[in-house]
N, C-alpha and C positions, 0 to 999 in steps of 0.2 A: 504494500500500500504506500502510496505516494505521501510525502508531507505535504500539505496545505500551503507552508510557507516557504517551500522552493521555489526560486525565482520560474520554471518552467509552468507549473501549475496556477499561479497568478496572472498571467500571458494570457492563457487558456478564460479564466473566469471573463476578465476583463474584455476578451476579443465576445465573448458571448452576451455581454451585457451589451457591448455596443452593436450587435446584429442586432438582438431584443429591440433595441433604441430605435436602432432605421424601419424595422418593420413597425413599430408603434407609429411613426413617423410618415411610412409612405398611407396608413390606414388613414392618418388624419388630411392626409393631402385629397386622398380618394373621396372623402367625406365631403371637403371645402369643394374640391369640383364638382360631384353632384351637386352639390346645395348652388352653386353659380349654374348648374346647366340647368335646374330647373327653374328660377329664375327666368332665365334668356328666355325658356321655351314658354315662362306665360305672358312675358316683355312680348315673344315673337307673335303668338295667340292674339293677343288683343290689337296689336297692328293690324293684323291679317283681316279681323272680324272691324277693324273701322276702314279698311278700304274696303271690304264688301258693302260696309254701310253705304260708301260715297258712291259707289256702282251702281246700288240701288236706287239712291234718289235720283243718280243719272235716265239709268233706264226705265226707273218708272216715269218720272217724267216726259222721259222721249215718248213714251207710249201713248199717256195723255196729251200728251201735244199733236202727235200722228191720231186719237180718236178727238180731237179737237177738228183736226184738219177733214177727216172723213166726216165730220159730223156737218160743218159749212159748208161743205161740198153737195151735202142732199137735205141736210135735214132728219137725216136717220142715224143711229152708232151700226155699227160694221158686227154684223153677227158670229164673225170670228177674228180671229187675230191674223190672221193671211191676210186677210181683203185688208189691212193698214199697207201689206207690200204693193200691190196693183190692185188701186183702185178703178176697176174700168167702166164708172158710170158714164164718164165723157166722152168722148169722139178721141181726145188724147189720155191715156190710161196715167195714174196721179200713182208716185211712190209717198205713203205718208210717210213709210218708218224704210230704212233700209234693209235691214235685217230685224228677224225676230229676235230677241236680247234672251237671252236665259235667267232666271232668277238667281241671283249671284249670289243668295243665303242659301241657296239646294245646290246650287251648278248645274240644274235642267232645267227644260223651259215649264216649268208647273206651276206657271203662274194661277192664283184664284183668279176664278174671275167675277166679276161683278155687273151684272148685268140690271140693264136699264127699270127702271120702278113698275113698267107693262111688259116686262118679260120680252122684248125684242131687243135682240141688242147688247154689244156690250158696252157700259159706261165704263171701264176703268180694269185696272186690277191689285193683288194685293200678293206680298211673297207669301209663302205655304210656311215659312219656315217656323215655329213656333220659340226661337232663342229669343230671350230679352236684350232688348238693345242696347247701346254704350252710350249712345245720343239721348239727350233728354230734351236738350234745349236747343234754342237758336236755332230755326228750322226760318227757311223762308216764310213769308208771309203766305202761298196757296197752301204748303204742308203745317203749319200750324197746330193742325187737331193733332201731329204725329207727337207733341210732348207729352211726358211722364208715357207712353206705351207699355204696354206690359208684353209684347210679340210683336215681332217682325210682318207678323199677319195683320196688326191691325195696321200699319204704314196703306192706307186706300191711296190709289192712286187714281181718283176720280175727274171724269171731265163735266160739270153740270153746267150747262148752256144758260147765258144770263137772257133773260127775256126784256129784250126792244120793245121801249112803248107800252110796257104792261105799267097798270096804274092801280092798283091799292083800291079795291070798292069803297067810295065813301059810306061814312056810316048814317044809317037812314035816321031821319029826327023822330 
């Protein structure tokens, strides 16, 4: 049996203690970069879900602007969402929207749709997606109703035609 206090077997202890050391050492490194990658990945997340937000007010917009544009054109909303691409009521066929947009809370195009108060027609549409939004506030003036939402579904993206010349029935004496 060895002695304890020969210079060979304190070499021995001490090289052991400092392996011990590096391995407690690389655990805590291991530890700090998960906690920093998970971090980044909810920093990356909520980036990701505020530019879909701004896609969406883009393309729901376009959409109502394109059943804006079919709706002056006849007087009627466009019973599907194609007739926004060619609209061939006239002699020269109208593109309202260029392409069909995809709902960018789904990434298909499953848009709700919303259809006119008589059942013909579509007014509008709204994303399917049912996540709560990051947007609360500061919404343009037509999107307005979209503050405090509680789903992506409720964002309507409606077109309702202002009525020319309509006058408020006075009230009878």
């Amino acid at each position: 049996m060895e002695n304890p206090s020969t210079p060979g077997s304190r070499m021995n202890a001490r090289h052991a203690f400092q392996a011990g050391f590096t391995y407690i050492g690389l655990l805590v490194a291991v530890v700090i970069m998960g906690l920093l990658l998970t971090i980044v990945s909810r920093i990356w997340t909520v980036t990701a879900q505020r530019e879909r937000e701004t896609e969406l007010l883009f393309a729901g917009d376009a959409i109502r602007v394109a059943i804006a544009g079919y709706f002056a054109n006849g007087h009627q909303y466009p019973l599907s969402l194609q007739l926004l691409l060619a609209d061939d009521r006239s002699p020269v066929p109208k593109r309202h929207l260029r392409r069909l947009y995809p709902d960018p809370m789904t990434g298909s195009p499953d848009w709700t749709l919303i259809y006119a108060p008589d059942g013909v027609g579509i007014m509008g549409v709204a994303s399917s997606s049912t996540r709560a939004p990051i947007k609360r506030r500061n919404f343009p003036l037509i999107d307005v109703a979209f503050e405090d939402s509680d789903c992506y579904c409720e964002w309507q993206f409606v077109y309702v035609p202002r009525r020319v010349g309509y006058r408020k029935p006075a009230a009878s004496p």
